[in-house]
Backbone of each chain as nested JSON, in Angstrom:
{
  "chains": [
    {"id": "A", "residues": [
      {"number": 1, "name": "UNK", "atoms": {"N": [8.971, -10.252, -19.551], "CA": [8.361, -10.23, -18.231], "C": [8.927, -11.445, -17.457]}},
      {"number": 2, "name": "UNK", "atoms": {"N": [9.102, -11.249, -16.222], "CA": [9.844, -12.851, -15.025], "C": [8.934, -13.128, -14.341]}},
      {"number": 3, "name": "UNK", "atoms": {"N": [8.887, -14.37, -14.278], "CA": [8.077, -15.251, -13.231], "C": [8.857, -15.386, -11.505]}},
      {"number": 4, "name": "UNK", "atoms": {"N": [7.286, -15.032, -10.561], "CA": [8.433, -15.059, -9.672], "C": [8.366, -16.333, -9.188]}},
      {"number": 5, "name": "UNK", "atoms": {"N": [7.765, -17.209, -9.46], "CA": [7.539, -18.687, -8.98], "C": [8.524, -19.858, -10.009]}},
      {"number": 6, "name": "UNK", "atoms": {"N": [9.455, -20.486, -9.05], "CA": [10.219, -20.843, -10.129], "C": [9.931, -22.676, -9.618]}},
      {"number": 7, "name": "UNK", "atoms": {"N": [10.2, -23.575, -10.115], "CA": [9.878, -24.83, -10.29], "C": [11.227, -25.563, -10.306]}},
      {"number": 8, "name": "UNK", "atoms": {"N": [11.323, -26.781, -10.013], "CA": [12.315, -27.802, -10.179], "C": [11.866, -29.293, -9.797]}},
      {"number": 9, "name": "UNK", "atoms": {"N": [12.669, -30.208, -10.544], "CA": [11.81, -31.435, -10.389], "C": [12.829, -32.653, -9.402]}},
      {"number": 10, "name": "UNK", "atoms": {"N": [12.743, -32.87, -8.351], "CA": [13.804, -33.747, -8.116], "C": [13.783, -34.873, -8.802]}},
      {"number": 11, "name": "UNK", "atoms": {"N": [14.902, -35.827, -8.351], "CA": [14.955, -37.268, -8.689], "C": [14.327, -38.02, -8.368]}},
      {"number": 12, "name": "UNK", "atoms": {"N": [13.527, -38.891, -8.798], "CA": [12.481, -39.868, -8.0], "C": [13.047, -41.511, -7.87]}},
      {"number": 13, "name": "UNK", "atoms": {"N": [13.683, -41.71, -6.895], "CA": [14.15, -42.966, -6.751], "C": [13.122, -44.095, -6.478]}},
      {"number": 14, "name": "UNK", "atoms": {"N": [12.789, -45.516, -7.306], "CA": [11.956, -46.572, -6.606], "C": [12.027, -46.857, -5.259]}},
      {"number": 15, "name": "UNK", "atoms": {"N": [13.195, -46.853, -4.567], "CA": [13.31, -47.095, -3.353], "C": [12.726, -46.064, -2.011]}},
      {"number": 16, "name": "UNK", "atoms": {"N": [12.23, -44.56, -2.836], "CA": [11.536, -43.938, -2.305], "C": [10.548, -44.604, -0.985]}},
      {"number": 17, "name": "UNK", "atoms": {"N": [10.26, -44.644, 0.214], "CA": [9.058, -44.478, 1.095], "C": [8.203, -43.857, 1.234]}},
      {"number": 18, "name": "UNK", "atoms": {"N": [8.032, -43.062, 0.535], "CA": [6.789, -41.861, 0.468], "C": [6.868, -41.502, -0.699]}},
      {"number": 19, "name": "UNK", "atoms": {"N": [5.365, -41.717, -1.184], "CA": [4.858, -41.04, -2.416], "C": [5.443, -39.61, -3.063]}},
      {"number": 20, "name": "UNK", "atoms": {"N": [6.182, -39.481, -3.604], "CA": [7.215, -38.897, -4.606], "C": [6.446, -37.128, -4.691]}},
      {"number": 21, "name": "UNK", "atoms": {"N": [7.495, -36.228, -4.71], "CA": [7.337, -34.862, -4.752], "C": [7.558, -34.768, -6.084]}},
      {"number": 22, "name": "UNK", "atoms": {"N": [6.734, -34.589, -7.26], "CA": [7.417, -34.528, -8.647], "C": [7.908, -33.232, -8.468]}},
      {"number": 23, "name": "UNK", "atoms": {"N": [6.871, -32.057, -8.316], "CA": [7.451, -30.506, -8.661], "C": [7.349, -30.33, -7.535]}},
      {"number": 24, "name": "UNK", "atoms": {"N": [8.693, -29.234, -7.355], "CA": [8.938, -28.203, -5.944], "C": [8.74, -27.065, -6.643]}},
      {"number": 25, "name": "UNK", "atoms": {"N": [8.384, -26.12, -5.863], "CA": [8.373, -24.956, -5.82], "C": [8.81, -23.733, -5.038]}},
      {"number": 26, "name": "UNK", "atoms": {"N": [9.56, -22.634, -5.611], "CA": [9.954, -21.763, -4.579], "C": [9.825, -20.257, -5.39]}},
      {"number": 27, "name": "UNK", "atoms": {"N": [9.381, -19.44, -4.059], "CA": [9.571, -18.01, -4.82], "C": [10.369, -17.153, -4.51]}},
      {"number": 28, "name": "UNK", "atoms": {"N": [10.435, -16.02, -5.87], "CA": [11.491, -15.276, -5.772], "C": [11.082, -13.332, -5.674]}},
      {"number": 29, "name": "UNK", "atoms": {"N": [11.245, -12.77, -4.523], "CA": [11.194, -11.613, -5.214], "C": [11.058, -10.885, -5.889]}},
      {"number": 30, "name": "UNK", "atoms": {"N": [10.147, -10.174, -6.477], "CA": [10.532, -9.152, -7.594], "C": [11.629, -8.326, -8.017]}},
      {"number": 31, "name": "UNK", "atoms": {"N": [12.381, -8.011, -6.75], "CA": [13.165, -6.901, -6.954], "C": [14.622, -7.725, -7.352]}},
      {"number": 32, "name": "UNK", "atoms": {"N": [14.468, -8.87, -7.554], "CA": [15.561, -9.213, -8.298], "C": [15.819, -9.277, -9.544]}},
      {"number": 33, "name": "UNK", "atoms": {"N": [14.493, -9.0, -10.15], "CA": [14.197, -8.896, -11.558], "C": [14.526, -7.59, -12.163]}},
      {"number": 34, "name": "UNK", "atoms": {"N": [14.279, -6.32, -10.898], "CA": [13.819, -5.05, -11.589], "C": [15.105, -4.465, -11.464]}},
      {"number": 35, "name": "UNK", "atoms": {"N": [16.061, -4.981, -10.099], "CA": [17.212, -3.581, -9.742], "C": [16.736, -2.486, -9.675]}},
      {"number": 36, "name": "UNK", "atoms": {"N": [17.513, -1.472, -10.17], "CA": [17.12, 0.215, -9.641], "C": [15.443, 0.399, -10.639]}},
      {"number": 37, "name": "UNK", "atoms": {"N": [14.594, 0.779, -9.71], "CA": [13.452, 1.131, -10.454], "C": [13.602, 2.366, -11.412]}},
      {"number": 38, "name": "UNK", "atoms": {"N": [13.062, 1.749, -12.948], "CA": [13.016, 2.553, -13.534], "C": [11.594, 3.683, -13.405]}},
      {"number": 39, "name": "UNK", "atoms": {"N": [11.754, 5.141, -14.065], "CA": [10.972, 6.053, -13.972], "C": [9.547, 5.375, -14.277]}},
      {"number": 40, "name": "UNK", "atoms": {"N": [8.088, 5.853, -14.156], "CA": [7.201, 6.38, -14.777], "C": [6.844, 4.577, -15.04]}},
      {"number": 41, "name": "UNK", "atoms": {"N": [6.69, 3.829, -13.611], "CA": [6.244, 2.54, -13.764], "C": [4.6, 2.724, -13.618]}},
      {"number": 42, "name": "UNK", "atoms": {"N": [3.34, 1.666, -14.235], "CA": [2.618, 2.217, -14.007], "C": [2.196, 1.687, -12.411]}},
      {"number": 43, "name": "UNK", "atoms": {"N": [0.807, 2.331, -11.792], "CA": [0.68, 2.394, -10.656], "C": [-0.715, 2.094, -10.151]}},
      {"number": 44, "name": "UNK", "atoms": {"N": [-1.015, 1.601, -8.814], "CA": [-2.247, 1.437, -8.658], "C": [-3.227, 2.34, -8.098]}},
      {"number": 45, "name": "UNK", "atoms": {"N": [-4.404, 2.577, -8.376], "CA": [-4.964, 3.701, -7.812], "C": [-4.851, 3.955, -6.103]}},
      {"number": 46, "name": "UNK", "atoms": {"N": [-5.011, 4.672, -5.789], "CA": [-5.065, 5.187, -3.707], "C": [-5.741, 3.664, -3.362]}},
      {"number": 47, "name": "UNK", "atoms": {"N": [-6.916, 3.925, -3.263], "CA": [-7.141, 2.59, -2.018], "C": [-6.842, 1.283, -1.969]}},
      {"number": 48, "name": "UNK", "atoms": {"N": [-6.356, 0.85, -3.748], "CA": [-5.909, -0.402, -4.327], "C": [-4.444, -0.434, -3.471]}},
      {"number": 49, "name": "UNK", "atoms": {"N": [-3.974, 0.553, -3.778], "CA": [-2.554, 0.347, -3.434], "C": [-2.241, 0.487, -1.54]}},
      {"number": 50, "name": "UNK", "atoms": {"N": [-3.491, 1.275, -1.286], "CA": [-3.06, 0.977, 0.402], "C": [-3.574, -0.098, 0.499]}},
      {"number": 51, "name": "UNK", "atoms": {"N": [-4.784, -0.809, -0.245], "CA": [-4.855, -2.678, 0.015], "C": [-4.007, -3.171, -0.009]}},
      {"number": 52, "name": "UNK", "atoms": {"N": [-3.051, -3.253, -1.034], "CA": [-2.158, -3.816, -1.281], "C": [-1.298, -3.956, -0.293]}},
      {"number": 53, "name": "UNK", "atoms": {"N": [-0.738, -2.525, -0.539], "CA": [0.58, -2.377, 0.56], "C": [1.662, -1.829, -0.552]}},
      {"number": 54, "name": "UNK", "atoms": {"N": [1.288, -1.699, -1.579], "CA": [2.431, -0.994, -2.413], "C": [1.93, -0.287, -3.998]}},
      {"number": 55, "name": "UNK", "atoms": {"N": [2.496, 1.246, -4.261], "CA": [2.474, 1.771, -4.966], "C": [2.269, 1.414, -6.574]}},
      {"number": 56, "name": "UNK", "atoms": {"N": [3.262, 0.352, -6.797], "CA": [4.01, -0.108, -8.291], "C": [2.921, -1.533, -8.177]}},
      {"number": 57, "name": "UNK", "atoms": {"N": [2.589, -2.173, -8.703], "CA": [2.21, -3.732, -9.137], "C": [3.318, -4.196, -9.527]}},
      {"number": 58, "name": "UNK", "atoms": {"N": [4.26, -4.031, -10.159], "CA": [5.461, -4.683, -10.374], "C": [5.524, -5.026, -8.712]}},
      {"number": 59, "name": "UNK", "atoms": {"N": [5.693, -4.424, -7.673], "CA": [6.575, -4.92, -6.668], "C": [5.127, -5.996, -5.625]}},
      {"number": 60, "name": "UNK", "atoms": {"N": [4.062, -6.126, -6.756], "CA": [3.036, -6.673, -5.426], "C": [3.083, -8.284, -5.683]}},
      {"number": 61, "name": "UNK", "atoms": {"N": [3.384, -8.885, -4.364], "CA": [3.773, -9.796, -4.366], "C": [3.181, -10.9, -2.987]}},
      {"number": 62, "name": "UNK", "atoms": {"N": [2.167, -11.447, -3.072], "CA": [1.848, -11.512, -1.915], "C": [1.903, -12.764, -1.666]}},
      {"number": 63, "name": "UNK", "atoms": {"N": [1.669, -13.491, -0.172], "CA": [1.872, -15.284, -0.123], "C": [0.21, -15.627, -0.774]}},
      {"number": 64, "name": "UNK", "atoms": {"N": [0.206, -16.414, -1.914], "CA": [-0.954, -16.886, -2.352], "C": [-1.463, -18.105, -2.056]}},
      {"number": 65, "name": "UNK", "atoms": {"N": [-0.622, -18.509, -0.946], "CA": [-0.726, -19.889, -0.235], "C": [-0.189, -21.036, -1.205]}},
      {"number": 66, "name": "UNK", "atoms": {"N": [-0.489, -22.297, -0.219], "CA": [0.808, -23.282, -0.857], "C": [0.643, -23.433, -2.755]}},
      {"number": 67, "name": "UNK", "atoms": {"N": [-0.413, -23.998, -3.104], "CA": [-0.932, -24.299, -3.932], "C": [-0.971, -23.358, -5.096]}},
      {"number": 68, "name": "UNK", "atoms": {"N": [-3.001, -22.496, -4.243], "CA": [-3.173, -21.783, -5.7], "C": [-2.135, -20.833, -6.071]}},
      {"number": 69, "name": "UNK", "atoms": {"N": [-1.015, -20.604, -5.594], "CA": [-0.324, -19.594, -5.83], "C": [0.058, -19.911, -7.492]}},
      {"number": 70, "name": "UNK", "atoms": {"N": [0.09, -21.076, -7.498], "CA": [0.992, -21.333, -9.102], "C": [0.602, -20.762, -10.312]}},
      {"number": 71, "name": "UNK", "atoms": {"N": [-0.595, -21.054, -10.193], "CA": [-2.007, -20.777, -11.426], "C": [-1.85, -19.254, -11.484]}},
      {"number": 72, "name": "UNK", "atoms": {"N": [-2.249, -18.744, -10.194], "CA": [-2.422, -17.249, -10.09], "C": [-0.839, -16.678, -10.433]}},
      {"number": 73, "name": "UNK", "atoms": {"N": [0.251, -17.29, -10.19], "CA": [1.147, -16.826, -10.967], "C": [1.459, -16.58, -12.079]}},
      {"number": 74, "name": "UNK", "atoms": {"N": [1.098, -18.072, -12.971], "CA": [1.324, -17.981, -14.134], "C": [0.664, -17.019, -14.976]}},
      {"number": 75, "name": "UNK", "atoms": {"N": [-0.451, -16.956, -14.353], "CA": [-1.354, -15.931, -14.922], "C": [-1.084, -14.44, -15.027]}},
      {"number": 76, "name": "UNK", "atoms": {"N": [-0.272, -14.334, -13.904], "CA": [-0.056, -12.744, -13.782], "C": [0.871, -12.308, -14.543]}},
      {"number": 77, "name": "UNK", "atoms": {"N": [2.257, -13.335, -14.495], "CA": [3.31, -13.069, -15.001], "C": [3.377, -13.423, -16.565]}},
      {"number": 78, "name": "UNK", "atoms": {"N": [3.1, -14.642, -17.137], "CA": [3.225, -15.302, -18.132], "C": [2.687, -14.752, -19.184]}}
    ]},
    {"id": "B", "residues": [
      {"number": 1, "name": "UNK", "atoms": {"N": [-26.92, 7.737, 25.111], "CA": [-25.802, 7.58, 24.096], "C": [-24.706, 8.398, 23.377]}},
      {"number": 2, "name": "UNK", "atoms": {"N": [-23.396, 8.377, 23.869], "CA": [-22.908, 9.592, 23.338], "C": [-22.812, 9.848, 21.928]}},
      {"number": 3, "name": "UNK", "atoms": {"N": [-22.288, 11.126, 21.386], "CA": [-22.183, 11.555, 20.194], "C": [-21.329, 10.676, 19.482]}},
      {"number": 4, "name": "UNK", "atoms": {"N": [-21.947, 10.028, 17.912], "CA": [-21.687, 9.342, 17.282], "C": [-21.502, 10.005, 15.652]}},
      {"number": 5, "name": "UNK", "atoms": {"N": [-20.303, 9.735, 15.329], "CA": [-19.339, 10.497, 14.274], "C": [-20.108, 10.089, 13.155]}},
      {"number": 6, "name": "UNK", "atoms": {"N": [-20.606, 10.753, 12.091], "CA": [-20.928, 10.498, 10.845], "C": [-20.415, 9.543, 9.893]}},
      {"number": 7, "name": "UNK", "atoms": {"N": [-21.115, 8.711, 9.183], "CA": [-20.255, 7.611, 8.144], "C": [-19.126, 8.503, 7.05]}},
      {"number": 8, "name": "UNK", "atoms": {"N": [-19.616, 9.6, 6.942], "CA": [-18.212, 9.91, 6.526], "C": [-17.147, 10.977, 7.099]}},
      {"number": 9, "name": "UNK", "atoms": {"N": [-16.768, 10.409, 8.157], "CA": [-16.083, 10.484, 9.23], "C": [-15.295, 9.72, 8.82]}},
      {"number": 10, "name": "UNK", "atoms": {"N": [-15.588, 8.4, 8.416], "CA": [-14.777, 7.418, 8.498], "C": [-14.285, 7.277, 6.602]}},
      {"number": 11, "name": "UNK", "atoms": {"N": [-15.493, 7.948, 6.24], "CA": [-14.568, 7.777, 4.573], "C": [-13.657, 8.693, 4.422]}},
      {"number": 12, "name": "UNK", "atoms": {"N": [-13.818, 9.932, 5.05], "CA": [-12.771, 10.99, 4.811], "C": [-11.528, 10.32, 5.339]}},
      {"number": 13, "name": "UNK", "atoms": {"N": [-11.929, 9.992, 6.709], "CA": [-10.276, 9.319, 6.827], "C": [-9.659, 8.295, 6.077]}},
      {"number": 14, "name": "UNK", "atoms": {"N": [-10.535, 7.417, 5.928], "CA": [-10.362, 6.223, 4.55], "C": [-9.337, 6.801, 3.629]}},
      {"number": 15, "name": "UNK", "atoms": {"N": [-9.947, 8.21, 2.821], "CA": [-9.024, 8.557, 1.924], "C": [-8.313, 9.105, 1.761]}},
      {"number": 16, "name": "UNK", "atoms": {"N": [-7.967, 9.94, 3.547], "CA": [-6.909, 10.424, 4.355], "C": [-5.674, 9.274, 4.094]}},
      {"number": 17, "name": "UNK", "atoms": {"N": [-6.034, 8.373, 4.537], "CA": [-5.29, 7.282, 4.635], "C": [-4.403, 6.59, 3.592]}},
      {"number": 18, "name": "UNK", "atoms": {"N": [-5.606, 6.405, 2.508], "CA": [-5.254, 6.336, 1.452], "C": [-3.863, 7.623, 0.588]}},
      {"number": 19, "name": "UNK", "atoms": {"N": [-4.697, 8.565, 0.839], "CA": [-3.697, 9.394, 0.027], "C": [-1.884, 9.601, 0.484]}},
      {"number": 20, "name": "UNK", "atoms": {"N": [-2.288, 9.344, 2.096], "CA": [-0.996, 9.138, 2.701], "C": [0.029, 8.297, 2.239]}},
      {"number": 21, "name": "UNK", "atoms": {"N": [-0.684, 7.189, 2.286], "CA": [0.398, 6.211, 1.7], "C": [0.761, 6.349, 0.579]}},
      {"number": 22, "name": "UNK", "atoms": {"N": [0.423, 7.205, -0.666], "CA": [0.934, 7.145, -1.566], "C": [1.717, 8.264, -1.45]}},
      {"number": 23, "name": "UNK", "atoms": {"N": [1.715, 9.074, -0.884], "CA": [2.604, 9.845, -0.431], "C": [4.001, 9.331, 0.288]}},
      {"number": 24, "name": "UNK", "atoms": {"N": [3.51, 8.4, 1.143], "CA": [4.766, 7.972, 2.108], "C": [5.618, 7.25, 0.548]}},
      {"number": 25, "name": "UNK", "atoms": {"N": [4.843, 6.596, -0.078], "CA": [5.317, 5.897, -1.446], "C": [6.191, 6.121, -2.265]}},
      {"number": 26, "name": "UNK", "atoms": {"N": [5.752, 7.789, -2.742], "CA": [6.153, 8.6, -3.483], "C": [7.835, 9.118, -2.864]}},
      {"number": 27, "name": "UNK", "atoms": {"N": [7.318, 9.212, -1.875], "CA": [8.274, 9.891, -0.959], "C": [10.04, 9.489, -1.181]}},
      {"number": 28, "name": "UNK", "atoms": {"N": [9.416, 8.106, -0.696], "CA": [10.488, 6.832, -0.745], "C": [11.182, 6.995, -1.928]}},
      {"number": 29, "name": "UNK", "atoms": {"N": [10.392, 6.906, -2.741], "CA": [10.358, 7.055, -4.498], "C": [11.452, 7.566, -4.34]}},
      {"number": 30, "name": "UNK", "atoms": {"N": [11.017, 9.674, -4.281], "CA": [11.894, 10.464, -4.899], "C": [12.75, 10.66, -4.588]}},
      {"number": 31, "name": "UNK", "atoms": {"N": [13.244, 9.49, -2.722], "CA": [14.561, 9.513, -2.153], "C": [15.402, 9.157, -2.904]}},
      {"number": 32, "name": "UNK", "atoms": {"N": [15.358, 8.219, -4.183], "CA": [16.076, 7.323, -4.618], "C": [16.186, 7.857, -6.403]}},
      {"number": 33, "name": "UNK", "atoms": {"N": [15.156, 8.824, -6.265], "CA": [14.968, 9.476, -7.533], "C": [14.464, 10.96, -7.866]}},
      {"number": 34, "name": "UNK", "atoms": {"N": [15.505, 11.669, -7.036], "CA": [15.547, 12.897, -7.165], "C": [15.139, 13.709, -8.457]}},
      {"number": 35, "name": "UNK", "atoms": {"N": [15.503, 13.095, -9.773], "CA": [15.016, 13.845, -10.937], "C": [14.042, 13.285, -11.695]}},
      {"number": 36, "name": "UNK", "atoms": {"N": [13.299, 12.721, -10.953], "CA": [12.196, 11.97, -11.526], "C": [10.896, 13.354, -11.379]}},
      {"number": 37, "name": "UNK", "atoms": {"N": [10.788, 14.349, -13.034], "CA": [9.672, 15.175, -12.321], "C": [8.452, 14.516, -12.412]}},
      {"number": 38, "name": "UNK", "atoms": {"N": [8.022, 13.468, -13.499], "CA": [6.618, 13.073, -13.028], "C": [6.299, 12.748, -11.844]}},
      {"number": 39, "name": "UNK", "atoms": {"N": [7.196, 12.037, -11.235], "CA": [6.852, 11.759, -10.151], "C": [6.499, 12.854, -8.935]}},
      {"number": 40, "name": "UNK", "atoms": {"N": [7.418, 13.606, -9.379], "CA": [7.521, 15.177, -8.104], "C": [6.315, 15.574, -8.733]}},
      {"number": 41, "name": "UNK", "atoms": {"N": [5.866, 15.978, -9.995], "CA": [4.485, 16.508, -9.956], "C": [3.249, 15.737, -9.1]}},
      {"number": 42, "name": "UNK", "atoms": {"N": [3.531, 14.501, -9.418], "CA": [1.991, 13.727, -8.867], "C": [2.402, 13.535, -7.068]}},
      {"number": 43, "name": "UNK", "atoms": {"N": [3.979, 13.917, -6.431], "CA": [3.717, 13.825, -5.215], "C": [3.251, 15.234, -5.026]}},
      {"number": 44, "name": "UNK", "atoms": {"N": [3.34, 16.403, -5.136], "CA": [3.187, 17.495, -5.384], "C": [1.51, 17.437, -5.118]}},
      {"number": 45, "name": "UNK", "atoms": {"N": [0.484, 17.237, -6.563], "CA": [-0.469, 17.556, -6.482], "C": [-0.875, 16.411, -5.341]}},
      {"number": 46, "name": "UNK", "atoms": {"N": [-0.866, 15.676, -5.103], "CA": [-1.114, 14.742, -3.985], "C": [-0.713, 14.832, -2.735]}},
      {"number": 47, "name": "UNK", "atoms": {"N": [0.529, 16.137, -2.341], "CA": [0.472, 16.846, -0.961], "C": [-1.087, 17.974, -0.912]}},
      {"number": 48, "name": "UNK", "atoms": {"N": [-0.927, 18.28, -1.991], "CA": [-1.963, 19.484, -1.995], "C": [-3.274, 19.096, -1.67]}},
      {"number": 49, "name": "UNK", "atoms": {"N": [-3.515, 18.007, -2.057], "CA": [-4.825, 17.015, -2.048], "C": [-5.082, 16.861, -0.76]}},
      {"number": 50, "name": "UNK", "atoms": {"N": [-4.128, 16.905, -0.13], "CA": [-4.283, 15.81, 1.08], "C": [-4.644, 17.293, 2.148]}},
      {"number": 51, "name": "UNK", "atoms": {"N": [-3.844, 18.487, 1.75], "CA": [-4.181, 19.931, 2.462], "C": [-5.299, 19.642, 2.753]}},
      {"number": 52, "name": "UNK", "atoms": {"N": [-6.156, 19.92, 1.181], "CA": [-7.325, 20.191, 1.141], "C": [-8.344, 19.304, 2.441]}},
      {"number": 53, "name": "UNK", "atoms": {"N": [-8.152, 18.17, 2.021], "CA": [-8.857, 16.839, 2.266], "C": [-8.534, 17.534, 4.234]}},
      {"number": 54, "name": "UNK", "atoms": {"N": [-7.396, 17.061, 4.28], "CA": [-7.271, 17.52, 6.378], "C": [-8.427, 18.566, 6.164]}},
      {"number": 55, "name": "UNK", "atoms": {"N": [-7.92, 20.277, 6.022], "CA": [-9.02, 21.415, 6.045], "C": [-10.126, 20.802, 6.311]}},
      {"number": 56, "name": "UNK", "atoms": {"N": [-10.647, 20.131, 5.205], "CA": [-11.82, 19.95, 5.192], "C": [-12.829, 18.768, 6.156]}},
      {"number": 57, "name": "UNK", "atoms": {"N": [-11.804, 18.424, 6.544], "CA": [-11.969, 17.115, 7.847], "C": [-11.931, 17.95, 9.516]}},
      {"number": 58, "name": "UNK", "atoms": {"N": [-10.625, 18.965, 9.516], "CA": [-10.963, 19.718, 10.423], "C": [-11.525, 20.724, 10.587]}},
      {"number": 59, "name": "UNK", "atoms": {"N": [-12.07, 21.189, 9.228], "CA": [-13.587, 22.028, 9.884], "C": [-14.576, 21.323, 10.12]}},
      {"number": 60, "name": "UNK", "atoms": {"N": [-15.143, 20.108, 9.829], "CA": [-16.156, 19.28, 10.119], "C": [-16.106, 19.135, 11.264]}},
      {"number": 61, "name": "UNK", "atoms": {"N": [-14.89, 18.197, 11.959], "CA": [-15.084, 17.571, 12.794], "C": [-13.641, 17.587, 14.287]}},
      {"number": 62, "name": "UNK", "atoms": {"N": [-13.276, 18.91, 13.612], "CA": [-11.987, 18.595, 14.68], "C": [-10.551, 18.433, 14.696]}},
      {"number": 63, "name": "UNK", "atoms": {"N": [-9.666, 18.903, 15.462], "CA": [-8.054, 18.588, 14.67], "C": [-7.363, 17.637, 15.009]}},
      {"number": 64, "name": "UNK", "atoms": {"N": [-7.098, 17.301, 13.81], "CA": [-6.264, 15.586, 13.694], "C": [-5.408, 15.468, 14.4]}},
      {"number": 65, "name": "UNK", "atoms": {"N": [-4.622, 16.687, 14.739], "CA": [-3.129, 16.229, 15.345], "C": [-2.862, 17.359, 16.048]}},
      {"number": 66, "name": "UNK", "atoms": {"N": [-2.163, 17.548, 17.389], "CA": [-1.634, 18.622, 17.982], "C": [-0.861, 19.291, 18.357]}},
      {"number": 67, "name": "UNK", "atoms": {"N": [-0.246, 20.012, 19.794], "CA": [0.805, 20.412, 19.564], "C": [1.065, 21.453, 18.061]}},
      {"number": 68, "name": "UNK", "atoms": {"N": [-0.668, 21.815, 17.963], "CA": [-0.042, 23.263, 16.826], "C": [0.316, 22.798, 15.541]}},
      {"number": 69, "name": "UNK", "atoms": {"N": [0.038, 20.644, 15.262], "CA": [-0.17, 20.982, 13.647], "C": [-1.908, 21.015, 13.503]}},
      {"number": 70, "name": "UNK", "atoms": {"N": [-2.634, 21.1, 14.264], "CA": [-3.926, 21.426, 13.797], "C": [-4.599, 22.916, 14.314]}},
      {"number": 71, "name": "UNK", "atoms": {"N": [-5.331, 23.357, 13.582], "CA": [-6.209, 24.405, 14.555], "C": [-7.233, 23.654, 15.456]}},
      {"number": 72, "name": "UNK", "atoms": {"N": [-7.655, 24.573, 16.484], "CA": [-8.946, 24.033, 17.129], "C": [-10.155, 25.194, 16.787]}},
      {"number": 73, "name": "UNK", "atoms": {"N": [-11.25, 24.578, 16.961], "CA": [-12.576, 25.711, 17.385], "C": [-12.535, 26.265, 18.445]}},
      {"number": 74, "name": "UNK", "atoms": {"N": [-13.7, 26.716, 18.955], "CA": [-14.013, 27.479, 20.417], "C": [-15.05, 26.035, 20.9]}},
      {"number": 75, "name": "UNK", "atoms": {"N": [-15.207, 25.602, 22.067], "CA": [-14.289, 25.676, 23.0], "C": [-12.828, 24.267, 23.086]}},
      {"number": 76, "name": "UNK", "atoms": {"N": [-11.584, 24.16, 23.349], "CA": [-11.022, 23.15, 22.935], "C": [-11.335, 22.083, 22.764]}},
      {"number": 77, "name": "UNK", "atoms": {"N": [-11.053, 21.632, 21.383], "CA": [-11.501, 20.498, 20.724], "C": [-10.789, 19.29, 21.148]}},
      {"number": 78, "name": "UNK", "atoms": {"N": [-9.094, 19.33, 21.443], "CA": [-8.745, 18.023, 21.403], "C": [-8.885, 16.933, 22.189]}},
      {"number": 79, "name": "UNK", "atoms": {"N": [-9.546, 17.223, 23.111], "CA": [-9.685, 16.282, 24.095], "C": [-10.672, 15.516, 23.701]}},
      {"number": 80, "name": "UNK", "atoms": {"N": [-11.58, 16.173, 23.052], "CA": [-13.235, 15.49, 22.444], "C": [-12.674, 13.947, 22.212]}},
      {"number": 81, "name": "UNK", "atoms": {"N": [-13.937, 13.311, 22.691], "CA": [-13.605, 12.183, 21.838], "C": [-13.888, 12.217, 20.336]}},
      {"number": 82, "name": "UNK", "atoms": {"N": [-14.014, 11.486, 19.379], "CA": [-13.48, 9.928, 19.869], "C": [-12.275, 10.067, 19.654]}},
      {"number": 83, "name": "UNK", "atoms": {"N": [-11.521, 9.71, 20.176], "CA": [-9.969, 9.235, 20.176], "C": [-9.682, 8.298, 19.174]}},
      {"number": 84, "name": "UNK", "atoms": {"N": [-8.378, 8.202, 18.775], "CA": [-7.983, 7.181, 17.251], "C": [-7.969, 5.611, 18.241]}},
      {"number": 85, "name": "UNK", "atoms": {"N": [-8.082, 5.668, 19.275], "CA": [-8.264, 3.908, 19.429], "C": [-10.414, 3.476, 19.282]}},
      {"number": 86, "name": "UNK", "atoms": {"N": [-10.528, 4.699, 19.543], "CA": [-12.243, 4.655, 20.084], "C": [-12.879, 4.338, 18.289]}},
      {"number": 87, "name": "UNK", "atoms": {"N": [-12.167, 5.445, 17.669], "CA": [-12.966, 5.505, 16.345], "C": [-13.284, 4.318, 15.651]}}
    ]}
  ]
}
């Protein structure tokens, strides 16, 4: 299974002026994971999926805002 | 006070709505996956669904759409309100 939240840590120089960014974060698509969808993915029921906005849960992907997104990622994907 | 549409008025369309999109979904789908039959079965029974579901919305209450994809009653219906901005 892929995570779509991926992490990196910059360099933290002493000479820094502002209190140091340890982890960045950026996200990635699903559909870079999946390529051509395979058959007979499973699916979300009718009104889940017009909440959503999409058929597959593989492709649901939504902004979870700055933060909690991480947690709720790891969780989904991991 | 004028005539005011039943609460499920608004669920039928709810799952009008609903079923659509998985249709529009499906749709997309089988553009890209022509020999996919599970999929053609469940868009399949889920056009049929949706027959039913309209029928049964426009004998209640009226035809969804015009220009001859809906029937009307006696005396013409489409003008009735409520209209899709009113509802």
């Amino acid at each position: 299974m892929f995570t779509l939240r991926k992490h990196w840590y910059p360099y933290i120089s002493p000479f820094d002026p502002c209190p140091p960014m340890r982890v960045k974060t950026y996200v990635t698509p699903p559909n870079l994971y999946v390529g051509f969808q395979p058959p007979g993915l499973p699916q979300f029921p009718p009104y889940e999926a017009l909440h959503k906005g999409t058929l597959w849960p593989i492709w649901y992907d939504p902004y979870r805002g700055k933060d909690e997104g991480r947690e709720a990622d790891e969780q989904t994907s991991s | 006070m004028s005539k005011q549409v039943p609460e499920r008025y608004y669920d039928m369309l709810h799952e009008l709505q609903a079923i659509d999109f998985v249709l529009v979904e499906l749709n997309l789908y089988l553009d890209t996956h022509p020999q996919d039959a599970q999929a053609l079965e469940q868009f399949n029974t889920y056009a049929q669904h949706r027959q039913t579901l309209r029928n049964q919305f426009e004998q209640e209450f009226g035809p969804l759409m015009h220009f001859g994809h809906s029937y009307s009653a006696y005396p013409w219906q489409w003008m009735e309100t409520p209209w899709p901005w009113q509802v």
